[in-house]
C-alpha positions as CSV (number, residue, x, y, z in Angstrom):
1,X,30.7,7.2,-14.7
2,X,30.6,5.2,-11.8
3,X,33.2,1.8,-12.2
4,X,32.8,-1.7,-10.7
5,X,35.0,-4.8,-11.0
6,X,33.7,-8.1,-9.9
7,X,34.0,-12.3,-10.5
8,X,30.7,-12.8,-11.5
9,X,27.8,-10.6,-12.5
10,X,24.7,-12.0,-11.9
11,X,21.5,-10.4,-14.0
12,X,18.3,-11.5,-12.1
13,X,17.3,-10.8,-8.6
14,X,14.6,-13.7,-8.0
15,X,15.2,-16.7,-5.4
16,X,17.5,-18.6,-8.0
17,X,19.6,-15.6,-8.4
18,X,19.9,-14.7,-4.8
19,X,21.0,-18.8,-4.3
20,X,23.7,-18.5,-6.6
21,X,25.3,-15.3,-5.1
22,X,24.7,-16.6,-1.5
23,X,26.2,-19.9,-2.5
24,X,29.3,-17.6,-4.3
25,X,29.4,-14.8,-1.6
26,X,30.0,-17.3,1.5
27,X,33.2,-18.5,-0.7
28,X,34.5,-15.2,-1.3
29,X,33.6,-15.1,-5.0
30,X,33.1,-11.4,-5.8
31,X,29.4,-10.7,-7.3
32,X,27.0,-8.2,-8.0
33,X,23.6,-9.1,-8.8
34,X,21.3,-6.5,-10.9
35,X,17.7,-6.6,-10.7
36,X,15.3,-4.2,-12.5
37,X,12.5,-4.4,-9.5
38,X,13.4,-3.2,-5.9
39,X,14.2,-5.9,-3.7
40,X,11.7,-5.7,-0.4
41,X,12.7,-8.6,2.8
42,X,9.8,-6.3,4.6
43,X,6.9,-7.6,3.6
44,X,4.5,-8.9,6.0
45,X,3.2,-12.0,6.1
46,X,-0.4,-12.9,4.4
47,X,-3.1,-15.2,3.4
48,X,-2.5,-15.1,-0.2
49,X,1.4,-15.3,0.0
50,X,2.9,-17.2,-3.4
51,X,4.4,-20.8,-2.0
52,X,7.4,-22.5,-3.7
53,X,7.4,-26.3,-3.2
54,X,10.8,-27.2,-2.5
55,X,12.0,-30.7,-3.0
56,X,14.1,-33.0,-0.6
57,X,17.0,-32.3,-2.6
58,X,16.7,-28.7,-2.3
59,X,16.4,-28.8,1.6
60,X,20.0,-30.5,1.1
61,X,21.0,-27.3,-0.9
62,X,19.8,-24.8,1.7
63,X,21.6,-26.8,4.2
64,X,24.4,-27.1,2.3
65,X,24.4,-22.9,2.3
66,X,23.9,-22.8,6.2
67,X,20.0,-21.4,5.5
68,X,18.2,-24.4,6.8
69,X,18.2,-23.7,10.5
70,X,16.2,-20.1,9.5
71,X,13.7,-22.0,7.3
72,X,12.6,-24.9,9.1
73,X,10.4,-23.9,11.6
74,X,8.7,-21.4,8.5
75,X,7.9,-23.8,6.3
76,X,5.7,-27.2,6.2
77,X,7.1,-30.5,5.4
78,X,5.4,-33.4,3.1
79,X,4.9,-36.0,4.6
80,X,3.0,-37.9,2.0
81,X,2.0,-37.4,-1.5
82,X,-0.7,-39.0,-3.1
83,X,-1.0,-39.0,-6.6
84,X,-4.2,-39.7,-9.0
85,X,-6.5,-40.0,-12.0
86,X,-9.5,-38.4,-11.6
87,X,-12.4,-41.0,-12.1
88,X,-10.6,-43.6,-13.2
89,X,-8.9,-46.3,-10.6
90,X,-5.5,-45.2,-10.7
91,X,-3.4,-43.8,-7.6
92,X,-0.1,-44.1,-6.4
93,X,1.5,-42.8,-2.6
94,X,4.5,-42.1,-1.5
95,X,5.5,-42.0,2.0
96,X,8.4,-40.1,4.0
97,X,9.0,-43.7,5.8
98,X,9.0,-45.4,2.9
99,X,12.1,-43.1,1.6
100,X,13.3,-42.8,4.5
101,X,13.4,-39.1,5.3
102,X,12.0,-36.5,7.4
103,X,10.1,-35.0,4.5
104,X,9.6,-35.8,1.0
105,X,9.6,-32.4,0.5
106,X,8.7,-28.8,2.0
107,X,5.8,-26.0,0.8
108,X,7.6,-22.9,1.8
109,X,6.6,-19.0,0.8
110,X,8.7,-16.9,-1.5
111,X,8.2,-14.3,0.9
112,X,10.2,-16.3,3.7
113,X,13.1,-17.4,1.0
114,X,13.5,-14.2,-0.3
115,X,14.4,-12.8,3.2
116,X,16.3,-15.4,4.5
117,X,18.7,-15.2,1.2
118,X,18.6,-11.3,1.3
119,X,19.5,-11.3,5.0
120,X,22.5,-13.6,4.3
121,X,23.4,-11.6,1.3
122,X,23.9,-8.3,3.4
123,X,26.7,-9.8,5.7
124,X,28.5,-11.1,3.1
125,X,31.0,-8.0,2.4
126,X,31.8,-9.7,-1.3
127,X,27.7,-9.7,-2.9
128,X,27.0,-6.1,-4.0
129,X,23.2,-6.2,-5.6
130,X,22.0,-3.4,-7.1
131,X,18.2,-2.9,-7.6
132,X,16.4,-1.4,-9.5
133,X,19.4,-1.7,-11.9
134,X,19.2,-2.6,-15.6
135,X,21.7,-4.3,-18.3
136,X,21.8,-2.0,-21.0
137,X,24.1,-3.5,-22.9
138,X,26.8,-5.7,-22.7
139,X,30.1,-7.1,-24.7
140,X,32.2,-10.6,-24.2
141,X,36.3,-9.5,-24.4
142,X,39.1,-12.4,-24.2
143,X,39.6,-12.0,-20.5
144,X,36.4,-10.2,-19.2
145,X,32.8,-9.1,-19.9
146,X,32.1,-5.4,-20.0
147,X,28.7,-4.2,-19.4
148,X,26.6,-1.2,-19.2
149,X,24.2,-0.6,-16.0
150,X,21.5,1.9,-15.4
151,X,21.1,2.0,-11.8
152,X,19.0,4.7,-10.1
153,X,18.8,6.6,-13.9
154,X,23.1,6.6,-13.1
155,X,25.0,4.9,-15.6
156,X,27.2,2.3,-13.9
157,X,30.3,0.6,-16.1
158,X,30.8,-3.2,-14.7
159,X,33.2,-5.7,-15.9
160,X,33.4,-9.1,-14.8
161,X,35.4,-12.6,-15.2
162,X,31.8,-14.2,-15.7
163,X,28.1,-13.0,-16.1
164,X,25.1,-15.3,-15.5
165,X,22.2,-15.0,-17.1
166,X,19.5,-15.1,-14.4
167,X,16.2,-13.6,-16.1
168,X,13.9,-15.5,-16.5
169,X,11.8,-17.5,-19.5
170,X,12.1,-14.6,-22.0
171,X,15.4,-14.3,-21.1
172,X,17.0,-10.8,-22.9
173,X,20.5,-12.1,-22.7
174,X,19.8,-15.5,-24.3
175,X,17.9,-13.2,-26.9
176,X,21.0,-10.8,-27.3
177,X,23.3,-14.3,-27.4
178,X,21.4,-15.2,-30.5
179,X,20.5,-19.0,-28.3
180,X,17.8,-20.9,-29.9
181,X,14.9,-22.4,-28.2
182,X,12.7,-25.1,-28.2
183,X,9.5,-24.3,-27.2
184,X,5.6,-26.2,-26.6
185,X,2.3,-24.1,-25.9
186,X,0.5,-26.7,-23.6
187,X,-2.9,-24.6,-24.6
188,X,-3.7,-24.6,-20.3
189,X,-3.7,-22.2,-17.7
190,X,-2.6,-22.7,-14.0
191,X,-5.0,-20.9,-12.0
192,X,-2.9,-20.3,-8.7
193,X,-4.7,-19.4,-5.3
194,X,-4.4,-20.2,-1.7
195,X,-7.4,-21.9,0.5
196,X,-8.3,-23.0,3.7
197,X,-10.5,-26.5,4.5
198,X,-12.3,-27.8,7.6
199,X,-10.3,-30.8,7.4
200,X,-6.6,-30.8,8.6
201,X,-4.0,-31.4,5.5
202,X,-1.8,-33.7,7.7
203,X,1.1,-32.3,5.8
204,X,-0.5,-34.4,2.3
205,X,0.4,-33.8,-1.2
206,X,-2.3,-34.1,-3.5
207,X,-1.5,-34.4,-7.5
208,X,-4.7,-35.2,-9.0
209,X,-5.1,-35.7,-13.0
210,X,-8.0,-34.5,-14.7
211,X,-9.1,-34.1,-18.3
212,X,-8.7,-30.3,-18.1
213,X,-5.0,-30.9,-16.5
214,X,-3.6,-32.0,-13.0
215,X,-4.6,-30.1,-9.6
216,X,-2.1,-29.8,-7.2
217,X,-2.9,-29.0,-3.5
218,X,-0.1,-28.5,-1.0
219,X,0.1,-28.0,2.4
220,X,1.0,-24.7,3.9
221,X,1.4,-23.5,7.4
222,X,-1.6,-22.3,9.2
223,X,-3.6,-25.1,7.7
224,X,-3.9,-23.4,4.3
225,X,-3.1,-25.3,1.0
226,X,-1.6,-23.9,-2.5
227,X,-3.9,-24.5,-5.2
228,X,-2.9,-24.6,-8.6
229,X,-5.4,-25.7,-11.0
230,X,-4.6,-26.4,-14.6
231,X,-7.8,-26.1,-16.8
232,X,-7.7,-25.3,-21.0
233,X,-6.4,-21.5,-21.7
234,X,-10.0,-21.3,-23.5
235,X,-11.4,-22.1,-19.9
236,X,-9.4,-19.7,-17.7
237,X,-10.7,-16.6,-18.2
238,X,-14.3,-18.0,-16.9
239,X,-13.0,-19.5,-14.1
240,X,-11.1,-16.4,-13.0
241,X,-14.4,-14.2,-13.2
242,X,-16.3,-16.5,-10.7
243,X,-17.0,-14.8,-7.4
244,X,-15.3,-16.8,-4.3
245,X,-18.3,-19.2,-3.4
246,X,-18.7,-19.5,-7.0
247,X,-15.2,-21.3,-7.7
248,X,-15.3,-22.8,-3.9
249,X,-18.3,-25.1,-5.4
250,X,-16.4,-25.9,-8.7
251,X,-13.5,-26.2,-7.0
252,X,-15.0,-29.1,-4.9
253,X,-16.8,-30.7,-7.7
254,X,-13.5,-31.4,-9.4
255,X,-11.5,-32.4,-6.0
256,X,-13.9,-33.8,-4.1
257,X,-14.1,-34.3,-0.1
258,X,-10.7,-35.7,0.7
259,X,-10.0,-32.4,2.8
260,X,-13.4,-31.9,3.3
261,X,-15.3,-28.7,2.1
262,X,-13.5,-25.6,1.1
263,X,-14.1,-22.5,3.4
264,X,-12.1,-20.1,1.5
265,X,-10.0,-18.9,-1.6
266,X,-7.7,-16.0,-1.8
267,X,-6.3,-13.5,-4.5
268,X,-6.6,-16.1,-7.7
269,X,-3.8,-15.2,-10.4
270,X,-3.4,-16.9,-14.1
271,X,-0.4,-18.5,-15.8
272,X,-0.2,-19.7,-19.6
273,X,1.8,-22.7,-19.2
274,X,4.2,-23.8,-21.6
275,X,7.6,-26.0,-22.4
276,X,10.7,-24.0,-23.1
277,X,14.6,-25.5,-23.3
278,X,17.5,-23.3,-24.6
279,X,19.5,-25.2,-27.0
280,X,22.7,-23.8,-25.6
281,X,23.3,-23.3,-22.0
282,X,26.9,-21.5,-21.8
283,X,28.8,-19.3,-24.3
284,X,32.3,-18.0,-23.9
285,X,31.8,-16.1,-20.2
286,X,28.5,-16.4,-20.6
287,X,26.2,-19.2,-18.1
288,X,22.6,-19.5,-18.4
289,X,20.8,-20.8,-15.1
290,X,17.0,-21.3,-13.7
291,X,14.2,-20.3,-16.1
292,X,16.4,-18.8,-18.5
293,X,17.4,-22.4,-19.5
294,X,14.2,-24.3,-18.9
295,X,10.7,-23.5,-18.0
296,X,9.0,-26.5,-17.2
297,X,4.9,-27.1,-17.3
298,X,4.1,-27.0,-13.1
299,X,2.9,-30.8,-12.6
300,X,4.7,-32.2,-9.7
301,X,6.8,-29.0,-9.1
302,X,10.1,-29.4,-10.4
303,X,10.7,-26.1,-11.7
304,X,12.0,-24.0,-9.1
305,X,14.1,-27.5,-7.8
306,X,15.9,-28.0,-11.3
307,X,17.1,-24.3,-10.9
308,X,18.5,-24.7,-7.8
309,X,19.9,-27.8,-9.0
310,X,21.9,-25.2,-11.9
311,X,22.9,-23.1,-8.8
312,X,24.4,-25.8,-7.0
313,X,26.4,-27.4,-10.0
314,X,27.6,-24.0,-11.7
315,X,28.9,-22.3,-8.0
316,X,30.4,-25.6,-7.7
317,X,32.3,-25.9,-10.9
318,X,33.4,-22.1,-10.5
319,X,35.1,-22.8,-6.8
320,X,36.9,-25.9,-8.2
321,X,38.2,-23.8,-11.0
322,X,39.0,-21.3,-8.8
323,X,40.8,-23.2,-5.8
324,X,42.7,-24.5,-9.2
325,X,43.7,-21.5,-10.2
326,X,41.5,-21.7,-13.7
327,X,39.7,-18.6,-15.1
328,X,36.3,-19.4,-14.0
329,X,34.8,-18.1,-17.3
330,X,37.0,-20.4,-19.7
331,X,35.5,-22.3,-21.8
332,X,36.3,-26.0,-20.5
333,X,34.9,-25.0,-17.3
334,X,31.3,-23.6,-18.1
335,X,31.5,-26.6,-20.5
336,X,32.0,-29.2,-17.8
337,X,28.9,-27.3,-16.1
338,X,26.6,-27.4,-19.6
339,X,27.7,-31.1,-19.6
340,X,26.9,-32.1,-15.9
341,X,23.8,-30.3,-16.0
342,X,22.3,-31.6,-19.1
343,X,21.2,-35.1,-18.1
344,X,18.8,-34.0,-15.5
345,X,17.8,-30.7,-17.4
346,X,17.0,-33.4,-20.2
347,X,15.0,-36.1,-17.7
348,X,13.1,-33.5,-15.7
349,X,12.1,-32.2,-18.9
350,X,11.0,-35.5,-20.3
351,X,9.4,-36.5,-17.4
352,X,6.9,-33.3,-16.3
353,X,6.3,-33.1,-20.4
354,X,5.4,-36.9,-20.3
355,X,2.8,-37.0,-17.5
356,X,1.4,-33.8,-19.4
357,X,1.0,-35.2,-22.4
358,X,0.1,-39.4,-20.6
359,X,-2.8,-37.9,-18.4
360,X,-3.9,-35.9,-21.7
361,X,-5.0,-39.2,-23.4
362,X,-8.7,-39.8,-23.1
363,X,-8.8,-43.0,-25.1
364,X,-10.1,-46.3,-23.2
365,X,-7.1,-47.9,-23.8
366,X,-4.2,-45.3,-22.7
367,X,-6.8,-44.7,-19.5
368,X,-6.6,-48.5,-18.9
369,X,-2.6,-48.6,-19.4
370,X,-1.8,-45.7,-17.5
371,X,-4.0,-46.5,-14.0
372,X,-2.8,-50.3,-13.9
373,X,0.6,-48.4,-14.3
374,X,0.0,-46.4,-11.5
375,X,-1.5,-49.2,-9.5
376,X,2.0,-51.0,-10.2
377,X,4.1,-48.6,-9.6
378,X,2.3,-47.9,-5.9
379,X,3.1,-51.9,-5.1
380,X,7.0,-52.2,-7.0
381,X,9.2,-50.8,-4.6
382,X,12.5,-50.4,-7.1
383,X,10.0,-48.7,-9.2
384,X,8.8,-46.6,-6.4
385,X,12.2,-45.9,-5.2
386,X,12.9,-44.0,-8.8
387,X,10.2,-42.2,-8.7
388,X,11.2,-40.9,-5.5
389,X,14.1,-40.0,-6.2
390,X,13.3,-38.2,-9.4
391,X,10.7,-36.2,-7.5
392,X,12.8,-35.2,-4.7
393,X,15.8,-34.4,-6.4
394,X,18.4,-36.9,-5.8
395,X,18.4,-38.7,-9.2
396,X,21.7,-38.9,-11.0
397,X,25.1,-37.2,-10.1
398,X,24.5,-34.5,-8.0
399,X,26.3,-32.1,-6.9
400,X,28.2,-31.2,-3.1
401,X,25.3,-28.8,-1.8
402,X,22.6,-31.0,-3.2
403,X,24.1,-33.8,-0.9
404,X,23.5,-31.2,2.1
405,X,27.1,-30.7,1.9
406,X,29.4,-27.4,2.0
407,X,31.5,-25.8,-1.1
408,X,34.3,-25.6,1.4
């Protein structure tokens, strides 16, 4: 049986994964990350590529990791995002001069992230990833995790100071770990697709509420946007079955003409959406990151951002422990990464679950509140300034790469 003996063993090969054992691998942190699916950086570019909207914070982070002078000229900022409840008065902007930054944020595709990381991880002699690999079992010792891989139908024996759980929302390892979670079935569907306008986006966000869920359009290079269209789970399976100039026409119906008419959709794809947060984020060598954590409804795309957000803290807490001369997977130090993390796991959480459950409300009343609120919040700059923050990731203590810094 083949033997391997690393720092940190990361199962999960998706973007947050690959972050964390970039972030670890350009420190000299020895990892292996496992991933049942074979990892492609070939893949050609297309129309209906998946986007990831990455917040201003995150920029920092990839900066922070050296990756942001690859990505820039692939990926198309935000300059503006304009938020609002459909037919009702209510609307709020934010602007990149108001913030005072470049971007409020960037639409990138997972395509170009995954490649960029990939390519990084290959010059790093200390990142071995094996793929398709699977954990078949694993077992927590005093000093070490031992676990059992299956790479290539080749039984591979791994132990490791550290193993993060990187895999996803129905997470094996938090299943194995016995974690509990907390969990809410929003009863909607995201209905994801990308399209192309006869208007310019002029690099606009649109979030716009309606009373089936919020519509997000984002801009994307080559003048396409990224659709994703919350409607009622009951709803989805109608909407999917409509042929292209079929959903173009209900599609502008519930938008309207602020990008003018839509010319064309792509390959649509369905998501039941839902609210999931693990009760316990670390165990005794044992660090939970990403979705595996928290899987948060889509509206104003924080998702993806909070993950990153885990990446940053835990490869920070694990280099101080290390230039310390600490066991990196002791107890007080994944503890003092469960505590930093948990105030913005808990806000971001809060917040997305909030507007969800605010812009659910069709009563008069909370339709009155809830517009003047927006209406206020677009004229109180201290009140604008949090949300900003909030939404581009730079609320609370944040950590060295999320301040665009190194780990050095």
């Amino acid at each position: 049986m083949m033997k391997t003996e690393v720092d940190v063993l990361i199962v999960g090969g998706g973007l947050v994964s690959a972050s964390l054992a970039c972030a670890l691998g350009q420190a000299g942190v020895r990892v292996c990350m496992v991933e049942a699916s074979p990892l492609r950086t070939d893949l050609p570019p297309g129309y209906d590529e998946r986007s990831i909207a990455l917040a201003q914070g995150s920029q920092r982070i990839f900066s922070g990791l050296g990756l942001w002078p690859t990505l820039q000229d692939r990926v198309c900022p935000i300059h503006t995002i304009h938020v609002s409840d459909r037919g009702h008065f209510g609307f709020t902007r934010l602007r990149r001069e108001e913030e005072g930054v470049p971007a409020l944020g960037y639409v990138a595709t997972a395509r170009v992230l995954g490649k960029a990381l990939l390519d990084r991880i290959d010059e790093l002699e200390g990142v071995e990833v094996l793929a398709p690999a699977e954990l078949i079992d694993f077992q927590v010792g005093e000093a070490e995790v031992e676990a059992d891989l299956l790479v290539d139908n080749n039984p591979v024996h791994c132990t490791a100071k550290l193993l993060v759980a990187a895999d996803g929302a129905q997470s094996s390892i938090r299943t194995q770990l016995g974690i509990e979670t907390t969990q809410r079935d929003y009863g909607q569907t995201a209905v994801i697709a990308n399209v192309t306008t006869d208007r310019p986006h002029a690099n606009v966000a649109y979030e716009r509420f309606t009373d089936t869920g919020p519509m997000a359009l984002l801009p994307m290079t080559e003048q396409r946007s990224a659709l994703v269209w919350t409607v009622r789970s009951e709803q989805s399976e109608a909407l999917m079955a409509l042929d292209d100039a079929e959903f173009l026409a209900r599609l502008q119906t519930r938008f309207g003409y602020r990008l003018g008419r839509f010319l064309k959709v792509g390959k649509r794809q369905a998501y039941p959406l839902f609210l999931l947060r693990a009760r316990e984020s670390v165990r005794p060598r044992m660090a939970l990151i990403g979705n595996a954590i928290h899987t948060l409804h889509p509206v104003a795309g924080q998702g993806f951002n909070l993950g990153l957000r885990d990446v940053a803290t835990l490869a920070e807490v694990i280099l101080d422990a290390r230039r310390n001369g600490r066991d990196i997977g002791g107890s007080s130090v994944l503890e003092r990464y469960a505590d930093w993390r948990q105030a913005d796991q808990q806000r971001v959480a809060f917040f997305t679950d909030s507007m969800v459950r605010l812009f659910g409300q069709t009563l008069p009343p909370v339709t009155w509140i809830r517009d003047a609120g927006m209406l206020a919040l677009d004229i109180c700059p201290p009140a604008k300034r949090w949300f900003g923050r909030l939404t581009m990731g730079r609320a609370g203590r944040l950590p060295r790469l999320a301040c665009g810094l190194d780990l050095s």
